[in-house]
ZAFI-614304 format. One line per 5 residues: for each residue x, y, z of N, C-alpha, C. Coordinates in steps of 0.02 Angstrom, whole numbers, plus 50000, padded with zeros to 5 digits. Layout:
! residues N
X/Y/Z/X/Y/Z/X/Y/Z  ... $
//
This chain:
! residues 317
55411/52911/54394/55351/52891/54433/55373/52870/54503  55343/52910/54557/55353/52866/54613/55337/52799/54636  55365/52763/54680/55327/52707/54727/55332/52711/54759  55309/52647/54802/55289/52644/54879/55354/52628/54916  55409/52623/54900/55468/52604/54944/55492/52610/55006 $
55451/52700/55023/55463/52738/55085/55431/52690/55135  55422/52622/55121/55384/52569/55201/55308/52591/55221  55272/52551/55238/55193/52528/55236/55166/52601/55274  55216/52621/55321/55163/52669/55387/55134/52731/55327  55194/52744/55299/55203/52795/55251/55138/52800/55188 $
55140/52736/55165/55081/52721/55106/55023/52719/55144  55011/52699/55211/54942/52701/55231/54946/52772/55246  54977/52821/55259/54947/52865/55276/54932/52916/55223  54952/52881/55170/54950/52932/55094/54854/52905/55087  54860/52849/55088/54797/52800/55091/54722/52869/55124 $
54767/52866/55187/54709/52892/55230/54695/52967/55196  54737/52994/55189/54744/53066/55176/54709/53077/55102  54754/53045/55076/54719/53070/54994/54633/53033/54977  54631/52994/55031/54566/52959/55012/54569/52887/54987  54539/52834/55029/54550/52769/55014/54511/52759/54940 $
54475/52787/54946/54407/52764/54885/54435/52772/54822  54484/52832/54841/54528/52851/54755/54561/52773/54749  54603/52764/54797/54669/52714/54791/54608/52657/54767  54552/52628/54792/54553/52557/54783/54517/52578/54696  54501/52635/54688/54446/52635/54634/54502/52630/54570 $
54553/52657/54592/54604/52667/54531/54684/52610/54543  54674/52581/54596/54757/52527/54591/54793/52550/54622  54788/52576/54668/54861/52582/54712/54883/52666/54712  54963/52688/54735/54966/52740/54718/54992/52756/54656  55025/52730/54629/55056/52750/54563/54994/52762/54505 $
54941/52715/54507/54901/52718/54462/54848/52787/54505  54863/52794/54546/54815/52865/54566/54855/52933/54544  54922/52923/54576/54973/52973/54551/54961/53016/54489  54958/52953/54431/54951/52947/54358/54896/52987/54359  54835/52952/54376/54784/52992/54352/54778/53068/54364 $
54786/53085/54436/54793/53148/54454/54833/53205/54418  54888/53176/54396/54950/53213/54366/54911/53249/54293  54887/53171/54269/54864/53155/54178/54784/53188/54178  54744/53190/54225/54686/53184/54237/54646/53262/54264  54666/53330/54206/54619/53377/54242/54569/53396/54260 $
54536/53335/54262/54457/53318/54270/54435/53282/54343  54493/53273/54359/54476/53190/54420/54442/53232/54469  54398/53199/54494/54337/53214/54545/54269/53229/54518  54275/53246/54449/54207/53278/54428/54169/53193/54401  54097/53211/54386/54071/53150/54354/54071/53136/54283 $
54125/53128/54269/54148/53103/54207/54175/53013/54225  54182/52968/54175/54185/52915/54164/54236/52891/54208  54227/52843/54252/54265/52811/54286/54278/52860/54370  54246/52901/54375/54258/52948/54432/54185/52953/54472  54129/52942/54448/54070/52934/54488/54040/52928/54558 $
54075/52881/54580/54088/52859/54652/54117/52915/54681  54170/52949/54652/54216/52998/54716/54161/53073/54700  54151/53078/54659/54100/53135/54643/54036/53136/54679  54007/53088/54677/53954/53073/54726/53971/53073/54805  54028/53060/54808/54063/53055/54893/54052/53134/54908 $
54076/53185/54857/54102/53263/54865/54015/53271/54863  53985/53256/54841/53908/53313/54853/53875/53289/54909  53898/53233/54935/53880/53189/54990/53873/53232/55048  53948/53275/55044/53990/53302/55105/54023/53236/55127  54040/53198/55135/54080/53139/55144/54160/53162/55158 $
54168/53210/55103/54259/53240/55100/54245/53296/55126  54325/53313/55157/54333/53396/55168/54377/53408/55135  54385/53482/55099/54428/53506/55077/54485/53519/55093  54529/53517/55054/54603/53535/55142/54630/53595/55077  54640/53646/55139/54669/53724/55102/54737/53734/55127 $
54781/53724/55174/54811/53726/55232/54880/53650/55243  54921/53677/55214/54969/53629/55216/55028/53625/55281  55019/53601/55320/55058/53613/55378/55125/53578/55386  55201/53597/55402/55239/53554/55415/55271/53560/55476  55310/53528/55497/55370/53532/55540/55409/53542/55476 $
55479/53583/55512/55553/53590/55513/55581/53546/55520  55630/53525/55545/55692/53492/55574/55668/53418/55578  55704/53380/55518/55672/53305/55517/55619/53272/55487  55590/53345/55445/55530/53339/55391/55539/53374/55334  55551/53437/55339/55576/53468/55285/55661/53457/55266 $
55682/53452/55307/55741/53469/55324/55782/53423/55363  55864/53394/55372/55888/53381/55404/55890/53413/55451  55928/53394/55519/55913/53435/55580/55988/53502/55585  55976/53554/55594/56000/53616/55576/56025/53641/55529  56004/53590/55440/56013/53588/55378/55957/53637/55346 $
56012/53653/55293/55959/53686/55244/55922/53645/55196  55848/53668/55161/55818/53645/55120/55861/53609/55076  55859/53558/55046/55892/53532/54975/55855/53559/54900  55873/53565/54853/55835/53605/54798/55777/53568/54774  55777/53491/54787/55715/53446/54782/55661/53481/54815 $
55694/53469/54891/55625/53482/54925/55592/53579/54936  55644/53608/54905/55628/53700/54896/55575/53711/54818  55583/53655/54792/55558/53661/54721/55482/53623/54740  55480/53579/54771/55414/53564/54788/55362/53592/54842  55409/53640/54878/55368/53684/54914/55357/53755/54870 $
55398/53764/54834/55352/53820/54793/55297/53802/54753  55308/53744/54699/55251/53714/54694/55170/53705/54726  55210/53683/54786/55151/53683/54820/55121/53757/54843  55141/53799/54867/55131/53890/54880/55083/53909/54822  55107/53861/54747/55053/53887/54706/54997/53876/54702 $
54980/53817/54754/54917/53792/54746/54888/53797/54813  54919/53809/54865/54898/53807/54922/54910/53849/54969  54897/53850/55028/54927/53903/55066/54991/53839/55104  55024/53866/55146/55092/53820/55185/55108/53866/55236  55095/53832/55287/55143/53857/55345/55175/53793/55372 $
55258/53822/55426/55279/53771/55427/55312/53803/55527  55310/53753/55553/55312/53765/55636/55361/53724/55651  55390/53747/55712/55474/53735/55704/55492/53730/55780  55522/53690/55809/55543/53706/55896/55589/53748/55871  55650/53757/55817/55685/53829/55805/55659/53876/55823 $
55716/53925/55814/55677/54016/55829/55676/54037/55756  55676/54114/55757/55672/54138/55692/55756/54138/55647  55798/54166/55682/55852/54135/55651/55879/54086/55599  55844/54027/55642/55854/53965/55603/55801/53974/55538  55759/53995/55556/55711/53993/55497/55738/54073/55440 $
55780/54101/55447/55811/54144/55395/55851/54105/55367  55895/54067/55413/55972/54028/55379/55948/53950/55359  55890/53933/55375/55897/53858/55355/55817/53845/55298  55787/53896/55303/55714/53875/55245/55730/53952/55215  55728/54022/55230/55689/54045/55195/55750/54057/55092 $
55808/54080/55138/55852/54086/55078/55849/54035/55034  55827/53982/55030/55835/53925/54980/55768/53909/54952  55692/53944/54978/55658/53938/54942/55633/53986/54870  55680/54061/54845/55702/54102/54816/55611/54120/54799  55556/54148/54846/55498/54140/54866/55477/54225/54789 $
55413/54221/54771/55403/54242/54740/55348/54274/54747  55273/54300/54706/55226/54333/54726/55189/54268/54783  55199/54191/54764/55176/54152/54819/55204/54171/54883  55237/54194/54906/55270/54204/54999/55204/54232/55023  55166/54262/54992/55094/54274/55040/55054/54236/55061 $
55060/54155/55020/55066/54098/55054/55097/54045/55095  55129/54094/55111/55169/54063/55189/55174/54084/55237  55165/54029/55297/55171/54069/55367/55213/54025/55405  55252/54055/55454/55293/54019/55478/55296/54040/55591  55281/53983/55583/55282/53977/55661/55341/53968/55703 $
55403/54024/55733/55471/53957/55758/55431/53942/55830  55461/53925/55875/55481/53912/55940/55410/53864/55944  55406/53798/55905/55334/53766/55923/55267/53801/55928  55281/53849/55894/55196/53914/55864/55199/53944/55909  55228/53962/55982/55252/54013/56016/55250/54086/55985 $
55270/54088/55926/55268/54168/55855/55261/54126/55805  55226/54199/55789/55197/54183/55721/55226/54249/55681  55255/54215/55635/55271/54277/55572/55241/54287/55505  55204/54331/55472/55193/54344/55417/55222/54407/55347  55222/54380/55296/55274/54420/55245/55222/54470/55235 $
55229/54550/55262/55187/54609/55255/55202/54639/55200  55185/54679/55171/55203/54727/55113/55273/54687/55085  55329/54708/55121/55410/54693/55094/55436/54659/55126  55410/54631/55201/55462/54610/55232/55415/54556/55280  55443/54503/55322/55422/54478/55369/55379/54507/55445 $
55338/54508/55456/55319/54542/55526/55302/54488/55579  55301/54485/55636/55287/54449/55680/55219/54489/55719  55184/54407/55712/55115/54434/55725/55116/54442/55806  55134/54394/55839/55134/54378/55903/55179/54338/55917  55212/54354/55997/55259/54314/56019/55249/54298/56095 $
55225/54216/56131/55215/54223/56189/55271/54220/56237  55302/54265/56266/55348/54258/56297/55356/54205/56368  55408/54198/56377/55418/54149/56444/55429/54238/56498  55418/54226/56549/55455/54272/56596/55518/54248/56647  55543/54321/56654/55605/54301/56683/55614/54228/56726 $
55566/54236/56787/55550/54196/56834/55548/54121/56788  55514/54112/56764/55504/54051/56724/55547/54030/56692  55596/54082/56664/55637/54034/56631/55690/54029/56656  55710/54053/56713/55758/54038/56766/55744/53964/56818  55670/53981/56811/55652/53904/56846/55666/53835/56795 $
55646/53857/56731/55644/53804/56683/55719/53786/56672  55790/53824/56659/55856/53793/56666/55856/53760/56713  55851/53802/56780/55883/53760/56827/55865/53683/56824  55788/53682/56825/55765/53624/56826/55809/53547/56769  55805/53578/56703/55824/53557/56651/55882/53515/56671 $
55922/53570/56702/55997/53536/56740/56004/53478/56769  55948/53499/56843/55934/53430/56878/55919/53393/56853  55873/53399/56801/55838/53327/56759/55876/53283/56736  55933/53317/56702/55988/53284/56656/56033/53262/56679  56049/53301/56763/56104/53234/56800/56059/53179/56851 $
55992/53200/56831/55954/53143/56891/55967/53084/56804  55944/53097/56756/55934/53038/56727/56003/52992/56692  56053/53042/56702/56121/53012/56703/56153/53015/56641  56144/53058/56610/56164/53057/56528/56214/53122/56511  56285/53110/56561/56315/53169/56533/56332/53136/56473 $
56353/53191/56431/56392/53199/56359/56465/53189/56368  56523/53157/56334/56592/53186/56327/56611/53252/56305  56565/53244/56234/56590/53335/56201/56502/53362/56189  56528/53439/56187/56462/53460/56166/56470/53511/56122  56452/53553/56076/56463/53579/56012/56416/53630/56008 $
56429/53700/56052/56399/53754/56073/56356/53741/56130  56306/53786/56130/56281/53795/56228/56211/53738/56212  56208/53710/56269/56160/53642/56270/56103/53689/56275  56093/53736/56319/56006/53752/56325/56030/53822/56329  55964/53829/56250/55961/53900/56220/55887/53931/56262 $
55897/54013/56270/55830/54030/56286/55814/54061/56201  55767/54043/56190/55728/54085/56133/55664/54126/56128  55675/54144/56212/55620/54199/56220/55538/54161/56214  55515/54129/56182/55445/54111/56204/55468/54029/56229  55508/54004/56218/55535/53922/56229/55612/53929/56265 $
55654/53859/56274/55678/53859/56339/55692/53779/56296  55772/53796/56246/55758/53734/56219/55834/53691/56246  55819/53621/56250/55889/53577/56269/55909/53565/56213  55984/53564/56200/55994/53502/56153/56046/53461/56176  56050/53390/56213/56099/53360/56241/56152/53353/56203 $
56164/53386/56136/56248/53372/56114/56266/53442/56092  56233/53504/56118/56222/53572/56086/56193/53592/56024  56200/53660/56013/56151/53687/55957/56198/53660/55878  56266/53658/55902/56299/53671/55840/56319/53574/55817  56295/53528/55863/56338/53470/55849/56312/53445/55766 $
56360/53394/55748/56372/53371/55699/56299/53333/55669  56287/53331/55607/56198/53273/55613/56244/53218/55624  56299/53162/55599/56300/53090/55624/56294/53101/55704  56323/53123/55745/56319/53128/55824/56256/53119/55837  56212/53180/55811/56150/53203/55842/56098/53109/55834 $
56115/53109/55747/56094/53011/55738/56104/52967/55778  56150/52970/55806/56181/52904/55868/56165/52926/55935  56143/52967/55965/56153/52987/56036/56063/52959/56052  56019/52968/56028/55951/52950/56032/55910/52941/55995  55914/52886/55960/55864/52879/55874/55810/52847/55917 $
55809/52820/55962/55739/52778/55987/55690/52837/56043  55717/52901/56044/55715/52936/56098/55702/52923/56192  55721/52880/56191/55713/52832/56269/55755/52878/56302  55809/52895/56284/55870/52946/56322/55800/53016/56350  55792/53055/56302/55756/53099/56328/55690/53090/56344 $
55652/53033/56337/55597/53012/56376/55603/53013/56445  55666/53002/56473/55682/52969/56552/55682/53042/56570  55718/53083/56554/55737/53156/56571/55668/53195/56551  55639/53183/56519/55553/53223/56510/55508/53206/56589  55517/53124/56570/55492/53109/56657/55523/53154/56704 $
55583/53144/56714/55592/53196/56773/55586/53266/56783  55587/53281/56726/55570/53353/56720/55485/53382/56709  55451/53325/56708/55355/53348/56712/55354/53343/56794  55406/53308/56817/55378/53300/56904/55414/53401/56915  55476/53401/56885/55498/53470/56930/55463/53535/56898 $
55453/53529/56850/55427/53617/56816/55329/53556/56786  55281/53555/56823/55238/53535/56785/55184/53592/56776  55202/53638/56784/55149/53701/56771/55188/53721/56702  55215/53694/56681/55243/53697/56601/55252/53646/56558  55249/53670/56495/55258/53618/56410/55297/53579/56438 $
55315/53518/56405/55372/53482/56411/55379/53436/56329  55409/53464/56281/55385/53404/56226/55455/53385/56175  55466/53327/56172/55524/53295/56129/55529/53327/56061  55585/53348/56035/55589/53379/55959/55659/53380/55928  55638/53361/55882/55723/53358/55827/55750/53280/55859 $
55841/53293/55839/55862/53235/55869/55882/53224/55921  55884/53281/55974/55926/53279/56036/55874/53318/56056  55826/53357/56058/55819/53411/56077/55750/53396/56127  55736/53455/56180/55670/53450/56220/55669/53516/56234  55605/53550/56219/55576/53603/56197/55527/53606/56289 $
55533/53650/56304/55496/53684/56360/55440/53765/56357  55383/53751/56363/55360/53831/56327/55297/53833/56406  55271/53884/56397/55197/53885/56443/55161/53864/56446  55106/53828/56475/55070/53755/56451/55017/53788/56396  55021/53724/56366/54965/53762/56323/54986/53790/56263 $
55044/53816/56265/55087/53874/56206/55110/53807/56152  55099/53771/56125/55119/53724/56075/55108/53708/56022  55138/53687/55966/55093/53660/55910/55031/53669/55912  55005/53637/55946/54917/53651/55931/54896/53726/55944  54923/53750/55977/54887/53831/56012/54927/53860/55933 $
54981/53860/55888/55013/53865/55835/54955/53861/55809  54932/53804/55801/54874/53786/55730/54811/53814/55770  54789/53826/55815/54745/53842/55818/54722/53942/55791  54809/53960/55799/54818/54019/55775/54800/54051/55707  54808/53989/55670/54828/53988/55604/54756/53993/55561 $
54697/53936/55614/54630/53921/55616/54605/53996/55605  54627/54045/55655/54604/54113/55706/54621/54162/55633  54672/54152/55635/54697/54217/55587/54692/54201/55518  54691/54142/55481/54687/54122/55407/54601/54133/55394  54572/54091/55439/54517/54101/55421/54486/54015/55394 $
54549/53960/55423/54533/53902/55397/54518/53833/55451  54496/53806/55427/54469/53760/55480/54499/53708/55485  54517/53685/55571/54552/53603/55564/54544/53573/55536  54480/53544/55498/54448/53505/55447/54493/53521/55372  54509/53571/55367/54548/53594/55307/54617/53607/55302 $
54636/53578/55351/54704/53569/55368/54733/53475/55353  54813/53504/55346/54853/53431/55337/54917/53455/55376  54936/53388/55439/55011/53422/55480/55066/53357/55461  55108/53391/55437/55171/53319/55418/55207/53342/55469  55241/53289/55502/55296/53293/55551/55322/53220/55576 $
55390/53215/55608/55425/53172/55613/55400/53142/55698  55389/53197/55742/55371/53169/55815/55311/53201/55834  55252/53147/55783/55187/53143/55801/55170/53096/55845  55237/53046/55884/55212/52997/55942/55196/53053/56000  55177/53000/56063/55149/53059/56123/55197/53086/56162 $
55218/53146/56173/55261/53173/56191/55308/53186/56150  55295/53200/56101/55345/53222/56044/55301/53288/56032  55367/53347/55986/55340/53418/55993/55283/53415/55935  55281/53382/55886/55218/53383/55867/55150/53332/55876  55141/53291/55915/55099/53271/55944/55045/53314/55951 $
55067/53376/55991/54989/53412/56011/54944/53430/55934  54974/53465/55866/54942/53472/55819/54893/53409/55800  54924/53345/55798/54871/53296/55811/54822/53281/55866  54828/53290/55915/54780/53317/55992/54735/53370/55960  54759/53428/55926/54705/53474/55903/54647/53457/55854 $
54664/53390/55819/54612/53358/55780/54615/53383/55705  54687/53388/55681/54715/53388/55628/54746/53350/55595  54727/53321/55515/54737/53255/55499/54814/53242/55498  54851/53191/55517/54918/53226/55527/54949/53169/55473  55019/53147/55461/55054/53130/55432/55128/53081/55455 $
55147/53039/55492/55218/53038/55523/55262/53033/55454  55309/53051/55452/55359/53047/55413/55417/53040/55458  55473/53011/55421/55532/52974/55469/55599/53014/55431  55573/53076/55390/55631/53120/55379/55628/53162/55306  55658/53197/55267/55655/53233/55200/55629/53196/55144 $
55649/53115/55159/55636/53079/55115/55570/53038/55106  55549/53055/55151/55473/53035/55147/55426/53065/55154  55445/53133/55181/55383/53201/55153/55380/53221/55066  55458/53207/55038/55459/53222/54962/55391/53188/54932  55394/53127/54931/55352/53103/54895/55253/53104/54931 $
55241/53112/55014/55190/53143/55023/55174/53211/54998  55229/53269/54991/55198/53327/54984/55209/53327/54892  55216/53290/54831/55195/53269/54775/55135/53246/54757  55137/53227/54804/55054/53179/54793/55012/53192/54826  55011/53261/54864/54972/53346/54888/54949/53377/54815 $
55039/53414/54815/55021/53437/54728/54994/53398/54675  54973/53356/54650/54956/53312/54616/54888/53339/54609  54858/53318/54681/54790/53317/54695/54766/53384/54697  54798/53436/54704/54794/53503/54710/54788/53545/54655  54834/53506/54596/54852/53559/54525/54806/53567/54497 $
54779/53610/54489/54706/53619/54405/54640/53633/54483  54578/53614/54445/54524/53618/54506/54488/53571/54568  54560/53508/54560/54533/53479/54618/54574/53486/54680  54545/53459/54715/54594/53468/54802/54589/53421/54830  54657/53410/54889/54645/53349/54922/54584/53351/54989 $
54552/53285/54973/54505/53281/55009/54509/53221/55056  54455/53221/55126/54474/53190/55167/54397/53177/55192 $
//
């Protein structure tokens, strides 16, 4: 049985998401957990469920179809692969839901760090995967992956966007001693930094900016030099640059366009839902969102998704 251990931000937002009315009507989360798990009935008007049944014909709840994550720091350590915990609860979840998951990575990362470890089955037609901050969008066609769309940067732009990047990083004063492959990757629709490189170590990447203040100072200077472009904090080192507009949210709004599902029926977990973090904008789009503070605290939110999901009820909001 789970508990609440993962710290208060975490339980209120299970609170908000799964529905307060469940938690106070039934004790907390464990005693909701329980029921959901034990309970293939919960929501209908059967004994002790009345109240939330009456909420659903109300219109009071929305349905949520649409499971959204971040990569790097939610699913995943940062340039780590899935662990078999959290690959086993996303197939789970594929069975009940649809999942896409959006990434300041490119596609690369998303072959070598999610897809091999989720060993994906007739569910992969429920998945979609966004890299470069929803910049592309890829879907599994007949046999293979296709990319629906990709917004590119142009030459000009992303020659403006290094240079700039450069200046930013010796105006705000933060050289590195070592760095552990090339600091700023182009990935064709994004234009990404990472102040200790692509390849550094995770303890490094942990110590260089856990409060992100380091790349806050360097975001400032860099909205004054390139501001006809993205500018948004992501992973542990990293700052993601795309076309304005091209972000997480224009991602989900894609997802809205082409699935056929509505913000209202959407859920976004991610680690940098503060402002100026790369997922921020999905919350700007008016999608119920989630903060999580790493693998270990989406495990037990995206459980208590499936929970609410397995048999004929859904999470509602």
């Amino acid at each position: 049985m789970l508990c609440c251990s993962h710290g208060p931000n975490l339980y209120f937002a299970l609170l908000e998401t799964i529905g307060l009315a469940a938690f106070r009507h039934y004790g907390g989360y464990e005693a909701f957990l329980h029921l959901v798990r034990n309970w293939p009935l919960f929501g209908r008007d059967i004994q002790g469920s009345k109240q939330l049944h009456w909420e659903r014909i109300q219109g009071g709840k929305i349905l949520k179809k649409l499971i959204v994550f971040d990569l790097d720091g939610t699913l995943a350590e940062s340039k780590s692969s899935l662990d078999a915990e959290m690959a086993g609860l996303l197939r789970d979840l594929l069975r009940v839901a649809k999942v896409a998951v959006i990434s300041g990575g490119d596609w690369p990362q998303f072959e070598k760090q999610l897809l091999p470890n989720l060993d994906l089955d007739e569910n992969r037609m429920n998945l979609f995967l966004l890299p470069t901050c929803g910049t592309k969008f890829f879907q599994f066609v007949k046999r293979d992956w296709k990319r629906i769309y990709s917004e590119d940067l142009t030459v000009e732009g992303k020659e403006k966007i290094i240079s700039s990047l450069k200046k930013a990083v010796d105006a705000a004063g933060f050289k590195v001693e070592k760095v552990w492959g090339e600091a700023i990757e182009d990935r064709g629709s994004q234009i990404t930094f990472s102040a200790l490189g692509q390849q550094a170590p995770l303890e490094e990447k942990d110590k260089w900016d856990p409060d992100f203040s380091k790349r806050k100072k360097i975001k400032a200077i860099l909205d004054r030099f390139i501001p006809e472009f993205s500018v948004r904090l992501g992973g542990k080192t990293s700052i993601d640059v795309t076309q304005p507009g091209i972000d997480k949210a224009y991602g989900i709004r894609k997802l809205r366009d082409l699935l056929g599902i509505s913000l209202e029926e959407m859920i976004f977990i991610g680690d940098a839902l503060f402002v100026g973090g790369n997922d921020y904008p999905a919350k700007e789009a008016g999608v119920v969102s989630i903060a999580v503070r790493g693998p270990s605290e989406t495990k037990p939110v995206t459980e208590a998704i499936i929970a609410c999901l397995d048999g004929d009820h859904q999470v509602t909001l």
